[in-house]
N, C-alpha and C positions, 0 to 999 in steps of 0.2 A: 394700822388700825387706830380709830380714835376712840377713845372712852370718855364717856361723860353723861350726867347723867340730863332728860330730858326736861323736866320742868322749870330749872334756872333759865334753860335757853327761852322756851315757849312765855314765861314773863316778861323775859326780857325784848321780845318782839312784842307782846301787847303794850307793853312800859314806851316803846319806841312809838308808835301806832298813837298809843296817848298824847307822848310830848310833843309829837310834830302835829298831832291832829289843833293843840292848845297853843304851839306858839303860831301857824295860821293864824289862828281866831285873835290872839293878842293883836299880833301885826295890824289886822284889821278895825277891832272894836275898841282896844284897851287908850287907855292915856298915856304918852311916852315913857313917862318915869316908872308909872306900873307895869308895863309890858317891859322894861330892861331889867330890872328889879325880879317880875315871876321870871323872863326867861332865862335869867342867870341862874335862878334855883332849878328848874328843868336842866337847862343842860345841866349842871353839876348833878344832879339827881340820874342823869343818863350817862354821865360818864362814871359813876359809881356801879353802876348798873352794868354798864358793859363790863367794867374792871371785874367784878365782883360775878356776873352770874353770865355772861355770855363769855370772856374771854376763856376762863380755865376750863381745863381739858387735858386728858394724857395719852400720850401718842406712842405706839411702839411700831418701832421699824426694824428691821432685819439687823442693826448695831446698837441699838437700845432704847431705851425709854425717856421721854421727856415730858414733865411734870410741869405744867402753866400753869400757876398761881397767878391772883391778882397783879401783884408789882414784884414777882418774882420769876424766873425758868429754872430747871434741873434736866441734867442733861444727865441719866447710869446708862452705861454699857450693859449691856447681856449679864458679861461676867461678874460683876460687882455683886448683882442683886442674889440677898443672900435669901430673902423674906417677903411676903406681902400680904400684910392681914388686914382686918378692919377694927377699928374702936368707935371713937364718934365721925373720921376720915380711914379711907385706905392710905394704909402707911405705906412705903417701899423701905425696906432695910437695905439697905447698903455694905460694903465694905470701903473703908478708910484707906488702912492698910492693916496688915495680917494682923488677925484678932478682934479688931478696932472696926465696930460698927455705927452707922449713924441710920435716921431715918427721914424719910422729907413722908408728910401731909398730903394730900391733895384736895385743894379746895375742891373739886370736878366730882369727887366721887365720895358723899357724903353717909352716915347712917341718924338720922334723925331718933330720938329716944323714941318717936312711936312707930319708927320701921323695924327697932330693935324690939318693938312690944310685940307688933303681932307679928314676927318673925314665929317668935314662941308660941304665938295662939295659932298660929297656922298650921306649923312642929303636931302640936297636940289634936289638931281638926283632921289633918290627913292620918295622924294616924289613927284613929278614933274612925275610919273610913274605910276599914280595911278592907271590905265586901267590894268600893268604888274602885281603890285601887292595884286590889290585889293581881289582877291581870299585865298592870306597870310594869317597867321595870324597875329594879330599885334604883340604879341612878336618875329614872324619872323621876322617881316620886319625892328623894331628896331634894332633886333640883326649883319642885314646885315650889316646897318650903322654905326658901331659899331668896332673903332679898337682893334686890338687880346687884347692889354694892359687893355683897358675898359673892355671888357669879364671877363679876368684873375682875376682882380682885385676884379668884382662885383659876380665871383666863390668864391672868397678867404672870402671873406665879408660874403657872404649867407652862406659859410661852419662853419663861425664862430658865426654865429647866431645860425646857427643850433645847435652846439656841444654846446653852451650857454644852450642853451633851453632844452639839455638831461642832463647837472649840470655839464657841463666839471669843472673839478676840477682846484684850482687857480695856486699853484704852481709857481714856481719862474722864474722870466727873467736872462736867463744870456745868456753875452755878452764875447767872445774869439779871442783872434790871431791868425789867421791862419800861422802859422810862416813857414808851409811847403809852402805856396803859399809866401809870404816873401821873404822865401831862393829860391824860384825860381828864382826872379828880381834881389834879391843882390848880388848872389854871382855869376853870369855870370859879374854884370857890377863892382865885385872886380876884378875878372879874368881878367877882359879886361882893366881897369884900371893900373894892375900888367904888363900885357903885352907890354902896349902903354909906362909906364915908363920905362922899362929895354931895 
C-alpha cells in the first residue's frame, strides 16, 4: 500500500506542465543568456518540487513501512512500530531498543492548521445532524469527520497491530540518503550559480 496525500502530487504535474511548457518557449523566443539564466531557475524550481511534493510517500509491505522524505528514507519493521499519530505530520514511533523510543515525520502525510480547523467544525456539523445521520453507523459517521491524515494514519496503526499479532518478525531499522533526490536541488542551483557568476 502507498500512502500519500493527493494534492502535492497533482501541483506537481501542473508545476511540470508549466516548466516544460516555458523552457519550449525560451528555447524558441528568449535570448541565449536569458533563456540559460530562467531555465536554470525552472529546473531548480522542479527539482525542488519533485524532491519536496511528488517524491514523499509511505509504503507498507508485508515486513514493514518505509517513510520517503525529501533527501531522506526510513525503513521500521512491523515489530518495532510502537505508535502512529498525527500533529502537524503523521508520526511513526518506533522502538530503539527496549524502552527507548524514537519517531520519524512524514513529509507524505501532512495536517495543515486549517484541515485541523474544520476537523472540528465538521465533529460539531455531523453531530448537530443527527436526524441525517442517525440511520449510519457509528463507525460511519466518525469516519466522515475524520481528516484523510487521521484515516491514513489510524490504517497504518491497525495494519501494524495486525502484522504484530501474526509474529512480524523484528528485523532492523535503517535510515538512507536519497542522494538522487539531493542531486535534484543541488545541481540545477550549482548550474545556476555557475551561470549568474560568469
Amino acid at each position: 500500500e502507498v500512502f500519500r496525500l493527493g494534492a502535492p502530487v497533482v501541483i506537481w504535474w501542473i508545476w511540470l506542465v508549466f516548466a516544460a511548457g516555458n523552457l519550449v518557449d525560451l528555447a524558441i523566443q528568449a535570448q541565449p543568456r536569458f533563456a540559460v539564466v530562467v531555465s536554470a531557475i525552472l529546473v531548480m524550481i522542479t527539482g525542488v518540487a519533485y524532491a519536496c511534493g511528488f517524491r514523499p510517500r509511505v509504503t507498507a509491505d508485508d515486513t514493514g513501512i518505509t517513510v520517503v522524505n525529501p533527501v531522506r528514507e526510513f525503513r521500521v519493521p512491523w515489530a518495532a512500530v510502537r505508535e502512529v499519530d498525527v500533529r502537524d505530520w503523521v508520526r511513526i514511533h518506533y522502538a530503539t531498543a527496549p524502552g527507548t523510543t524514537k519517531k520519524i515525520e512524514s513529509w507524505a502525510l501532512f495536517a495543515t492548521a486549517r484541515v485541523k480547523r474544520n476537523y472540528s467544525q465538521r465533529a460539531q456539523a455531523y453531530a448537530a445532524k443527527s436526524a441525517e445521520t442517525a440511520r449510519m453507523p457509528d463507525e460511519a459517521k466518525r469516519l466522515m469527520t475524520l481528516p484523510a491524515v487521521v484515516v491514513i494514519a489510524r490504517r497504518i496503526e491497525a495494519r501494524a497491530r495486525a502484522e504484530q499479532a501474526r509474529g512480524a518478525p523484528a528485523g532492523a531499522l535503517s535510515k538512507t540518503w536519497a542522494w538522487q533526490s539531493i542531486a535534484t536541488m543541488a545541481l540545477p542551483a550549482i548550474a545556476l550559480t555557475i551561470v549568474l557568476l560568469t
